[in-house]
C-alpha positions in Angstrom: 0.3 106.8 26.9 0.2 108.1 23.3 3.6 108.4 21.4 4.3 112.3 21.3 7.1 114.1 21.2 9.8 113.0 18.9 8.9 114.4 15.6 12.2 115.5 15.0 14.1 112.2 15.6 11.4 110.7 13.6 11.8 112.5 10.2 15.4 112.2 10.7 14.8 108.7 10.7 12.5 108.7 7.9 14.7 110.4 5.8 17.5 108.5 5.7 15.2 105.7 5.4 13.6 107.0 1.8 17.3 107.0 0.5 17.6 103.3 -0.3 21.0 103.5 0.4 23.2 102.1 3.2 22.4 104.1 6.0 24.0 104.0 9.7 22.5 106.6 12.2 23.7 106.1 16.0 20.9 106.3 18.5 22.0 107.6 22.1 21.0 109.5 25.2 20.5 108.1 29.0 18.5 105.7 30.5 14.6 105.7 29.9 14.4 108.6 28.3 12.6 106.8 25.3 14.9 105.5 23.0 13.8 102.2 22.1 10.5 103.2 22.4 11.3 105.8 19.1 12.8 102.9 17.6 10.1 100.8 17.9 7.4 103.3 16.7 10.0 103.7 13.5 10.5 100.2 12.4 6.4 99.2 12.8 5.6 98.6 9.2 8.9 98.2 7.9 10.9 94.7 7.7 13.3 94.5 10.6 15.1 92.5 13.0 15.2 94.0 16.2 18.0 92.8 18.3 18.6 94.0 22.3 22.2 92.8 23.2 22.3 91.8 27.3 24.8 92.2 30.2 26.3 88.5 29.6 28.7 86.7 27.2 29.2 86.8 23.9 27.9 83.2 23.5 24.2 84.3 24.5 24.4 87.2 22.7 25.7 85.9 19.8 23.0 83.1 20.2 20.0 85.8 20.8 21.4 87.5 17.5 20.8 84.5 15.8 17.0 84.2 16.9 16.2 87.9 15.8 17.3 87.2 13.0 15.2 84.4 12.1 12.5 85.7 13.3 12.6 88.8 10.6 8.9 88.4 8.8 9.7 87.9 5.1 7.4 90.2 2.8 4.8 90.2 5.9 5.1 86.7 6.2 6.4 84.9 9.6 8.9 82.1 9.0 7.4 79.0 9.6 7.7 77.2 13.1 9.7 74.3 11.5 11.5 76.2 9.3 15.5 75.3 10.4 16.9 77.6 12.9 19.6 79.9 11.6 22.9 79.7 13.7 25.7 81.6 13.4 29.3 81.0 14.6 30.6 83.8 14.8 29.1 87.5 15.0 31.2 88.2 11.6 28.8 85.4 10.1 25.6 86.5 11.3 26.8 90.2 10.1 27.5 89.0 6.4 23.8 87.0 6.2 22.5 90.4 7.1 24.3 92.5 4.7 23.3 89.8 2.4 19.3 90.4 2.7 19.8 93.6 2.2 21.4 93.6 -1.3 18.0 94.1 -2.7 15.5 95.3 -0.8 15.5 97.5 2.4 16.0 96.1 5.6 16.0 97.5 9.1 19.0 96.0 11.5 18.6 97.8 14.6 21.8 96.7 17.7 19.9 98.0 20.9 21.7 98.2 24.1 25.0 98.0 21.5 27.6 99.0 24.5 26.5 95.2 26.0 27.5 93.4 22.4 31.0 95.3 22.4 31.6 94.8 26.0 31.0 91.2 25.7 32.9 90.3 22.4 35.6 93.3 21.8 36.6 92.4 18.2 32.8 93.4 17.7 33.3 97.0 16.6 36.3 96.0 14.2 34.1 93.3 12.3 31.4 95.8 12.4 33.8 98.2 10.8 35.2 95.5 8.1 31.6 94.9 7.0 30.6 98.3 6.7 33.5 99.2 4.2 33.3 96.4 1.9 29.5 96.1 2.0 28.1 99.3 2.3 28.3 100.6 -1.5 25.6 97.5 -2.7 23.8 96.9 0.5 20.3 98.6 1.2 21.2 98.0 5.1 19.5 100.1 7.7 21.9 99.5 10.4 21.1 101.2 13.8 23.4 101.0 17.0 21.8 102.2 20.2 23.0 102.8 24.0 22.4 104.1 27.2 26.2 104.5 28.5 26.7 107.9 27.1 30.1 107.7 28.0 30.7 104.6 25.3 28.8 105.9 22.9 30.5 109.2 22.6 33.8 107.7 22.7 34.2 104.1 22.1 31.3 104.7 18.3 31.1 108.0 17.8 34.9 108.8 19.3 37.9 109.2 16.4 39.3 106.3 18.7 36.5 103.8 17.7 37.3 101.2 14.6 33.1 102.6 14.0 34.8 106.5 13.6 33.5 108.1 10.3 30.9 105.7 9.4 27.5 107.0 11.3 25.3 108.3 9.1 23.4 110.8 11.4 23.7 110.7 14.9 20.5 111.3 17.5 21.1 112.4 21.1 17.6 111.5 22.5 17.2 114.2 25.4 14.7 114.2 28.2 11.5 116.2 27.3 11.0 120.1 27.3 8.0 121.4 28.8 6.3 122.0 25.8 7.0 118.1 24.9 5.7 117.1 28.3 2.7 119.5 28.0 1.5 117.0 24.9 2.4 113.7 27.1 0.0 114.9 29.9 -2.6 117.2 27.9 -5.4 116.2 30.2 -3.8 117.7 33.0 -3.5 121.8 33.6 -1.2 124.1 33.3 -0.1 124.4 36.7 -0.3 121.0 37.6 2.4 120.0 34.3 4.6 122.8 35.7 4.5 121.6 39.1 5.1 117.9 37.8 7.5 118.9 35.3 9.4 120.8 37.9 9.6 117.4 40.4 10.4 114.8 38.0 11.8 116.7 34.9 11.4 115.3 31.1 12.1 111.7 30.7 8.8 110.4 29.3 8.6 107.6 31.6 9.1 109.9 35.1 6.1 111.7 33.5 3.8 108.9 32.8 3.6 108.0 36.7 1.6 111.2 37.3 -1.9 109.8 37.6 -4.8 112.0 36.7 -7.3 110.7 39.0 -5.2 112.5 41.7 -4.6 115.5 43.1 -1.0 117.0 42.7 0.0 116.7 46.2 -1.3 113.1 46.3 0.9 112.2 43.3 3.5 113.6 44.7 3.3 111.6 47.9 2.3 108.2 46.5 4.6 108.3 43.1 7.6 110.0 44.5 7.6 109.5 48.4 6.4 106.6 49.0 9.0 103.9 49.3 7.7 101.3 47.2 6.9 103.4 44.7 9.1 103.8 40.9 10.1 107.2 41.0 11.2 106.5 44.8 13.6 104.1 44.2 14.7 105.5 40.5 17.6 107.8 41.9 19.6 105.0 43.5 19.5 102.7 40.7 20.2 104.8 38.1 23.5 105.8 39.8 24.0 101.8 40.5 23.9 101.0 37.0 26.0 103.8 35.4 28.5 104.6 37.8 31.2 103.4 40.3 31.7 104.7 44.2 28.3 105.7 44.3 28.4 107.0 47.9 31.0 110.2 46.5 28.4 110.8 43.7 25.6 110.8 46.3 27.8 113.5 48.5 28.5 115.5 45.6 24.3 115.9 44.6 23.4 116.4 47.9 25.5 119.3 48.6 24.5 120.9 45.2 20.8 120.1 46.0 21.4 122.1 49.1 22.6 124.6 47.3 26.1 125.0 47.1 27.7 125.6 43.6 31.0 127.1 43.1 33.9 123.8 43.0 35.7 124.8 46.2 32.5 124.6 48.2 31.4 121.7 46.7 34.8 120.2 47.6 35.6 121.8 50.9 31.8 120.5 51.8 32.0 116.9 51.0 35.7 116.7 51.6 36.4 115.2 48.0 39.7 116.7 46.7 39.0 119.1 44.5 41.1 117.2 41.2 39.0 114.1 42.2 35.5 116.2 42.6 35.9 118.0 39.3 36.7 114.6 37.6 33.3 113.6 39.3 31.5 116.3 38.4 32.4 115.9 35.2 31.1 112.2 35.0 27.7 113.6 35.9 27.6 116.4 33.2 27.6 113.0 30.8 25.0 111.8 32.6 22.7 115.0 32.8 22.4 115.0 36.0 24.3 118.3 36.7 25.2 120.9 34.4 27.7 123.7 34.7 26.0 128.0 34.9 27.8 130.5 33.4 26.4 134.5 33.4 25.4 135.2 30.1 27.0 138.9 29.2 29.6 138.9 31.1 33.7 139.5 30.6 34.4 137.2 33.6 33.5 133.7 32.1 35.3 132.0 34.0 32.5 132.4 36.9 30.6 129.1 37.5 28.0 127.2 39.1 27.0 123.9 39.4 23.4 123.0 39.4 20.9 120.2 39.3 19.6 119.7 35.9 17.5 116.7 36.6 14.3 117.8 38.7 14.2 114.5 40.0 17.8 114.2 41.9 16.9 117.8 42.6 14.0 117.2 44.6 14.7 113.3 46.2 18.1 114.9 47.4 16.5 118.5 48.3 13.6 116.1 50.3 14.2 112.2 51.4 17.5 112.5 53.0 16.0 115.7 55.1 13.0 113.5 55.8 14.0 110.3 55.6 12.5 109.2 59.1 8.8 110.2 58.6 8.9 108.7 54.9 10.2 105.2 56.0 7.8 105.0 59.4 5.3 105.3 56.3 4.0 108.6 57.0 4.9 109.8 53.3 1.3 111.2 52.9 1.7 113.7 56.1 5.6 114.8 54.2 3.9 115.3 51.2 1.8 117.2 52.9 4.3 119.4 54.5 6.5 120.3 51.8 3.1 121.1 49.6 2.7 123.9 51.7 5.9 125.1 53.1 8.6 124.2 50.5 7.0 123.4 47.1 6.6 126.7 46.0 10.5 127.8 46.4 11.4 124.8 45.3 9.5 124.5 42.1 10.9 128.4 41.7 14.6 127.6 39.7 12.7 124.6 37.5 10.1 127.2 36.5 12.9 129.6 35.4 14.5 126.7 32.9 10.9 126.3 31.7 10.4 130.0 30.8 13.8 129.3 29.3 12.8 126.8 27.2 9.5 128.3 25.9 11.6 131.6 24.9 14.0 129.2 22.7 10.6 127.9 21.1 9.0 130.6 20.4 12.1 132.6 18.6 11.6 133.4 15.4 7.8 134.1 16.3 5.8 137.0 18.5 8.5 139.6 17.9 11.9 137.2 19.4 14.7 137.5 16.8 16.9 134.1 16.8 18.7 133.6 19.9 22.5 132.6 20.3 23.0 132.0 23.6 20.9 131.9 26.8 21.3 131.4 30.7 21.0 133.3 33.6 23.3 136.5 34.6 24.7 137.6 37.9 27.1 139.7 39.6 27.7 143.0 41.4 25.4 146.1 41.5 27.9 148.8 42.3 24.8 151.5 42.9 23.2 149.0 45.4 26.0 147.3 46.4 24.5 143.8 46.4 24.6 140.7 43.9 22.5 140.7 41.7 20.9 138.3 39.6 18.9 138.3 36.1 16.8 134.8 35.6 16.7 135.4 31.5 19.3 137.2 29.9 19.6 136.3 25.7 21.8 137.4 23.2 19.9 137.6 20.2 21.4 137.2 16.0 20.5 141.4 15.8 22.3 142.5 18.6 19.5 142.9 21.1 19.1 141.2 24.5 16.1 139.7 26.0 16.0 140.1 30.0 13.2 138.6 32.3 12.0 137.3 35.4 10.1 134.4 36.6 8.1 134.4 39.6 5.9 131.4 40.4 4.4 132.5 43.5 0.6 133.0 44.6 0.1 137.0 44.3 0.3 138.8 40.7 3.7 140.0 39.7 3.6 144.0 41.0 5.0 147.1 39.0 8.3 146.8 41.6 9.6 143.6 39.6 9.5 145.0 36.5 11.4 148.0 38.1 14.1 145.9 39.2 14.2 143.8 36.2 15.3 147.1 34.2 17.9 148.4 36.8 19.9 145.4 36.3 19.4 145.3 32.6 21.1 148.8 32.7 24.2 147.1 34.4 24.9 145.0 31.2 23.1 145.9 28.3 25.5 148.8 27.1 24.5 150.3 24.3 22.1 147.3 22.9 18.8 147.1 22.7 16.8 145.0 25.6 13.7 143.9 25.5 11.7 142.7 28.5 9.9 139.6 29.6 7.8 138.6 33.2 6.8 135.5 33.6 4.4 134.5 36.5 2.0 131.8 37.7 -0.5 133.9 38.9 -0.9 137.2 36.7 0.1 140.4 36.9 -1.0 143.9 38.9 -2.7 146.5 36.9 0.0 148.8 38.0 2.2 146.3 36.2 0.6 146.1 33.4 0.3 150.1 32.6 4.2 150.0 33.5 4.6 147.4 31.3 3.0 148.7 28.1 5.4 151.9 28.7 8.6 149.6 29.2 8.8 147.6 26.1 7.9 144.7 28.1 5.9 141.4 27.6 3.9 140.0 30.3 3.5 136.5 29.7 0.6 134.1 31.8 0.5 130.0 32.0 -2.2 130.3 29.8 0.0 132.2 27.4 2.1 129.8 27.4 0.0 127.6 26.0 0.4 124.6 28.6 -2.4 122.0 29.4 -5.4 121.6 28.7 
């Protein structure tokens, strides 16, 4: 797979790169969403020593600190085979020779995995510290620090508690993918087929990269997600293993909001977690990005919330395998996949589409008529001429004053006139005296009828193929 999508993180990276001074950006996000592999594409040309601290003592590490750095290449040149192996005592030592090379010339010093070093030597951070002040005014260090455990990095390096407070450079939250990132990752494939995949797996680059091509949608589905043996299958269960303890209360927590409860009390009330102990959980998965907390955009009651699945991937294992668990392990994943193509892959795809839209609005502002945006979500609540809830998919609040308002339908039959009807009733239960302009989205076009309303509406229809997604 080609490296795309991290042209941002990369000139960041570049740029404090071309300073020549002492530089210390802090590299984080969760598991496999690509950091080390942006680390890697940055350092190839550059003289580095790459060092990936492991889940063991600080003996080892110490000792696989001291082979990085003696295998750094010296102006392009490897070190010879019998040159003497460097050995450090302590890490405070191996710190100092690397400060030391850098005096003169510039010198990447990347700490992957970092939260493993601390955890096994816990004066780590402190010496870090030390060297940092007293070095960093005549050193041409490039020192990186990089982690998975979002909850460490936030708090224990980039936290006012850590010794390492006040001394990142830049930091560089490495997020899962948008759509229009994953569009570039699988440009072969078409639009529809990136949405779909998009909308099962979600953004991190290497969920995407198990889509295969050669197959159809369905069949990728029920060989790379279904079927037991496969990755994605078994990726749910140990990323909770590795980041989190009492895993069986986190699993009854995403399977009741997969199911589609979402306010805190039915959340609670349906798992029977307390409802102290289930926000404290909750919480923990917000770090992780698992869940994320919905509030109505426009609207004086903020303290109304949801929570939702924000990882398509927990979202559809937990929506799917537990319901069908049977089937799937008798090996019949083919004839499930099969089955929820065609009865529940459309709904299901319905809320991942809305983020999507989402996230092509927030890219294209500033462009095709969209002002900036501040804020962005959904909006519901009560329709007193109706007398029903009602909800808005897209409701912005743009820098002029305006608001944006759409829909999203990804369904098999063109969007008709009747959606764009409802879509400006509700607009008129929140937009006050502001100025709204109107969106549809839709997978498979619009009426004619819709169209001619729309052209009379101040309202943008917008296609797949408008969206500029695949190839």
């Amino acid at each position: 797979m080609p490296f795309v999508g991290r042209n941002a993180e990369l000139s960041t990276l570049e740029r404090l790169y071309t300073s020549d001074r002492f530089q210390m950006p802090i590299i984080y996000g969760r598991r496999r969403v690509g950091k080390t592999s942006l680390i890697s594409h940055f350092i190839q040309g550059k003289p580095a020593i790459y060092f990936s601290a492991i889940e063991s003592t600080a003996k080892e590490n110490l000792m696989a600190l001291s082979r990085a750095i003696v295998s750094l290449e010296s102006d392009g040149i490897p070190r010879a085979n019998d040159a003497p192996a460097l050995t450090f005592n302590t890490f405070g030592e191996a710190f100092t020779y690397v400060f030391d090379l850098a005096r003169t010339r510039r010198i990447v010093f990347v700490i992957d995995e970092y939260p493993y070093l601390a955890l096994s030597d816990r004066s780590v951070s402190s010496v870090l510290q030390h060297h940092i002040d007293t070095e960093k005014d005549t050193s041409k260090l490039f020192l990186i620090l990089c982690g998975s455990s979002m909850s460490f990095m936030e708090h224990q390096v980039l936290g006012y508690k850590s010794p390492l407070y006040g001394r990142r450079t830049a930091q560089i939250r490495v997020k899962p993918f948008t759509i229009m990132q994953a569009a570039e990752l699988l440009h072969t494939s078409n639009a529809e087929d990136i949405v779909s995949w998009y909308g099962m797996v979600g953004g991190v680059p290497l969920y995407l990269e198990q889509f295969d091509p050669a197959m159809s949608l369905q069949e990728n589905m029920a060989f790379n997600v279904l079927r037991p043996a496969s990755f994605l299958y078994g990726e749910p269960d140990s990323f909770l293993q590795q980041e989190i303890r009492e895993p069986a209360r986190y699993n009854a927590l995403i399977r009741t909001i997969a199911e589609g409860e979402g306010k805190l009390t039915e959340i609670a009330d349906s798992t029977g977690i307390e409802r102290s102990a289930a926000t404290s959980y909750l919480k923990g998965l917000m770090e992780l990005g698992i869940i994320r907390q919905e509030k109505p955009v426009v609207d004086a009651n903020r303290k109304k919330v949801r929570y939702v699945l924000s990882d398509n991937l927990f979202r559809f294992w937990y929506r799917f395998v537990p319901r069908y668990l049977t089937p799937i392990q008798a090996g019949r994943f083919k004839e499930v996949g099969s089955l929820i193509a065609s009865k529940h892959l459309s709904s299901f795809l319905g809320p991942a589409f809305e983020e999507i839209c989402r996230q092509w609005l927030v890219a294209s502002m500033g462009t095709n008529d969209i002002p900036l945006i501040l804020d962005i979500g959904r909006w519901w609540g009560n329709d007193p001429l109706r007398k029903e809830q009602a909800e808005m998919d897209i409701v912005a609040i743009c820098e002029d004053g305006s608001l944006i308002c759409g829909e999203c339908k990804w369904r098999e039959k063109p969007v008709d006139a009747s959606v764009l009807a409802t879509l400006q009733h509700r607009a008129d239960l929140i937009k006050e005296d502001r100025f709204v302009r109107f969106l549809l989205f839709s997978k498979s076009g619009f009426t004619d009828e819709c169209r001619a309303a729309a052209e009379k509406a101040n309202c943008v229809l917008i296609s797949l193929a408008d969206m500029g997604l695949g190839a």
